[in-house]
C-alpha positions as CSV (number, residue, x, y, z in Angstrom):
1,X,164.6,-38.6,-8.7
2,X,161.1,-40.7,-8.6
3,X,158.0,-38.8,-8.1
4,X,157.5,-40.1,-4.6
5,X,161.2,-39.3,-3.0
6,X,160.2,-35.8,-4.7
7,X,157.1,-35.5,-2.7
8,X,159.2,-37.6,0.2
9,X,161.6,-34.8,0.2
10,X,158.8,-32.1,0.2
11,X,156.9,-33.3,3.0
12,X,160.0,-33.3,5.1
13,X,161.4,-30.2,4.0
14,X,157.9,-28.6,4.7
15,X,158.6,-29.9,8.5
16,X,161.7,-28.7,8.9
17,X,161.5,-25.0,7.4
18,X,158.6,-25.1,10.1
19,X,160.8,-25.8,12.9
20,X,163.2,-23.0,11.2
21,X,160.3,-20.7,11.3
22,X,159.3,-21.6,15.5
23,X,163.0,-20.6,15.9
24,X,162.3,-17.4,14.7
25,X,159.2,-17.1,15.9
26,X,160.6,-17.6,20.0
27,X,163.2,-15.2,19.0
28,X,165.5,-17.1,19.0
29,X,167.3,-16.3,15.8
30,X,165.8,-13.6,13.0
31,X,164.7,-14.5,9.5
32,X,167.2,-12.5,8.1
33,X,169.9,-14.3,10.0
34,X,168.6,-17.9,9.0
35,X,168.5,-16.7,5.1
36,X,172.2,-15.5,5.2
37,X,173.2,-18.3,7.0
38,X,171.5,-20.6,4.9
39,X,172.6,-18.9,1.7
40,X,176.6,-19.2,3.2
41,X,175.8,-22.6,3.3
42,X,173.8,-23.2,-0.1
43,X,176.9,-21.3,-2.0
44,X,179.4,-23.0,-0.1
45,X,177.9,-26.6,-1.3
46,X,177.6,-25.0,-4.9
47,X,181.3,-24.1,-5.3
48,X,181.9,-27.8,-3.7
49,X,179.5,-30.2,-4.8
50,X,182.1,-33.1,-3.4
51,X,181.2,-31.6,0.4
52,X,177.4,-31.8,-0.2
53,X,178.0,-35.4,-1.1
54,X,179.9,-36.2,2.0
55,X,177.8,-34.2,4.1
56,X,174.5,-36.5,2.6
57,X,176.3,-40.2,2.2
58,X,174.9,-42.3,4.3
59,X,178.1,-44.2,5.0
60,X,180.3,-41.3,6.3
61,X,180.3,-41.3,10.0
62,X,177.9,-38.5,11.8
63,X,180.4,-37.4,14.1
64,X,183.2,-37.2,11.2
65,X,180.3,-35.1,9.1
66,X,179.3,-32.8,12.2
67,X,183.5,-32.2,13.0
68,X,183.3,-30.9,9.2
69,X,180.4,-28.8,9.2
70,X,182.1,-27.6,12.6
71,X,185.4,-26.7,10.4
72,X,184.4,-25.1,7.4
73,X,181.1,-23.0,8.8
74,X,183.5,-21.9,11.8
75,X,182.3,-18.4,12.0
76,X,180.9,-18.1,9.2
77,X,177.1,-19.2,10.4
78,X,175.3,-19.3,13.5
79,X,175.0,-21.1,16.3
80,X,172.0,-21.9,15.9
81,X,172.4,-22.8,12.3
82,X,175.1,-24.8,12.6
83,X,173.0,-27.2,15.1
84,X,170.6,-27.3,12.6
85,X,172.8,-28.7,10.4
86,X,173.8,-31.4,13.3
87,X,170.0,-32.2,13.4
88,X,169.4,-33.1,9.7
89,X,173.0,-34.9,10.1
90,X,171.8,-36.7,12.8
91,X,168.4,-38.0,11.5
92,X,170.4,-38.4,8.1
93,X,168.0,-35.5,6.2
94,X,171.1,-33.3,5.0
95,X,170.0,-34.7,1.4
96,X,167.1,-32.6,1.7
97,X,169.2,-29.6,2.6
98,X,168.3,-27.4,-0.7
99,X,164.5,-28.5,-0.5
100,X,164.4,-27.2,3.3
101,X,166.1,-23.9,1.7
102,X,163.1,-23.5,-0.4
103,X,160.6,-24.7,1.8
104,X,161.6,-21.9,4.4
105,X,161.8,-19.4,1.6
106,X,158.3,-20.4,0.6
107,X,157.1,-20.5,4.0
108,X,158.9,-16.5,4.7
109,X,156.6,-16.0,1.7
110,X,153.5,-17.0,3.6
111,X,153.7,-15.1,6.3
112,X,155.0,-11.6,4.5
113,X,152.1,-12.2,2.2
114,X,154.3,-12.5,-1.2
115,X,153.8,-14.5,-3.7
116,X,156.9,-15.6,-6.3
117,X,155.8,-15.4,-9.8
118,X,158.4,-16.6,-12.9
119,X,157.3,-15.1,-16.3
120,X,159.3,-15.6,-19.4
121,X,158.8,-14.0,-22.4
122,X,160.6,-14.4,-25.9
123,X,162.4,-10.5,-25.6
124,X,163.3,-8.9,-23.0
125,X,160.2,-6.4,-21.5
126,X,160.5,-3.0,-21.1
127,X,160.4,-1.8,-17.9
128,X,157.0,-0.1,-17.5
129,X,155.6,-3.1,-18.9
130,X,157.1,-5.1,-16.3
131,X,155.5,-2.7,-13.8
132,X,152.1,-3.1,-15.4
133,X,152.5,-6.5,-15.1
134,X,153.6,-6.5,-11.2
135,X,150.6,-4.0,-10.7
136,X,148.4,-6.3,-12.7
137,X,149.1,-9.5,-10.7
138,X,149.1,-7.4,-7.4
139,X,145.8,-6.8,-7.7
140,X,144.6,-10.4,-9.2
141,X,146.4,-12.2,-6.3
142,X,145.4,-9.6,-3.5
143,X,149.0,-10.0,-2.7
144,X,152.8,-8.6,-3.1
145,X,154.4,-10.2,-5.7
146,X,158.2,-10.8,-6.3
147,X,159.0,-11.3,-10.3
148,X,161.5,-13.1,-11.9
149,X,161.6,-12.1,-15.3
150,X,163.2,-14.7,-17.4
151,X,164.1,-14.1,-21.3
152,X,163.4,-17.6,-23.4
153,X,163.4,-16.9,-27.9
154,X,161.6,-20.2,-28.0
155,X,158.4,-19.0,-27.0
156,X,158.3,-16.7,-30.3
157,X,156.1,-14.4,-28.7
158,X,154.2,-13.4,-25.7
159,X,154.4,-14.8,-21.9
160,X,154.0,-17.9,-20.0
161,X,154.0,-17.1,-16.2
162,X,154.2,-19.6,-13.7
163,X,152.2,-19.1,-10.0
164,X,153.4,-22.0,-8.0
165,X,152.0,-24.6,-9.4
166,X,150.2,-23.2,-12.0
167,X,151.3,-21.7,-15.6
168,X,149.5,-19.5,-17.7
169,X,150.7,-20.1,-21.4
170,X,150.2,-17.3,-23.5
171,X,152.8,-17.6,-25.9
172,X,152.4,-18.2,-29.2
173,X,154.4,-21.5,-29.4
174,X,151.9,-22.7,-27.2
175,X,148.9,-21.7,-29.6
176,X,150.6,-22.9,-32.8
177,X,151.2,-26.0,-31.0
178,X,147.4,-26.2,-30.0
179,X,146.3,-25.4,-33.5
180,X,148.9,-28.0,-34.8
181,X,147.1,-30.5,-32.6
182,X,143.3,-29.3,-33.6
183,X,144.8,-30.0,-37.2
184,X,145.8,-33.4,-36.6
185,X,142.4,-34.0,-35.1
């Protein structure tokens, strides 16, 4: 995927976890509920990737995709949900539908105050380490943070976290790579 349908898909998934998040903000439907219903329908397009494609092809009819998503999400999502679905059907954003996922995830995140944080690290990390760590960021960040701790031998050594958009490379792959490059210099 290009660089601008990337961004394309951004900017349109950011709209649409926002109308998710007015939905829960009139009370209409809880966060919780959009997550799980969401999540039903992220693993249900995992286990069949040939649904997500007719659910996103452009030359299946809208009322033969919307009779589907009727079938197999019979009571197994929301109302509400489900309409949702309709709606990026209709306006033919259902390709976006992972993106959205994330978006609303991200924008949950916003409003809770948490901030997702990936670190990776060449062994696994002992688990008072890992607390240090999560205490460590708490209090750079002035906000709760939600680790994912990742395990990655290529890195040799040390940690290379990742803060949205930013990474902090500490590993020593990294620094042998700079040094490799100060060399060549």
């Amino acid at each position: 995927m290009t660089e601008l349908a990337q961004n394309k898909f951004l900017v349109v998934s950011k709209r649409y976890a926002q109308a998710l998040v007015e939905l829960q903000n009139a009370g209409v439907i809880t966060s919780d509920e959009i997550l799980k219903d969401l999540k039903t329908i992220s693993d249900t397009l995992k286990s069949s990737p040939d649904l997500n494609e007719v659910l996103s092809n452009p030359v299946v009819g809208i009322d033969d995709k919307k009779d589907i998503v009727d079938e197999i999400f019979k009571d197994s999502i929301s109302l509400t949900v489900k309409n949702f679905v309709k709606v990026l059907i209709d306006k033919n954003r259902f390709s976006a539908f992972k993106y959205i996922v994330y978006a609303y995830e991200h924008e949950l995140d916003l409003i809770k105050g948490l901030e997702r944080v990936e670190v990776i690290s060449a062994v696994e990390m002992k688990e008072d380490a890992k607390n240090r760590l999560k205490q460590k960021l708490e209090e750079k960040l002035k906000k709760s943070v939600m680790i994912n701790f990742e395990q990655d031998a290529e890195i040799i050594a040390g940690l290379v976290i990742r803060i949205g958009d930013s990474v902090i490379d500490n590993s020593l792959r990294h620094k042998l790579e700079d040094l490799s490059k100060e060399m060549i210099k």
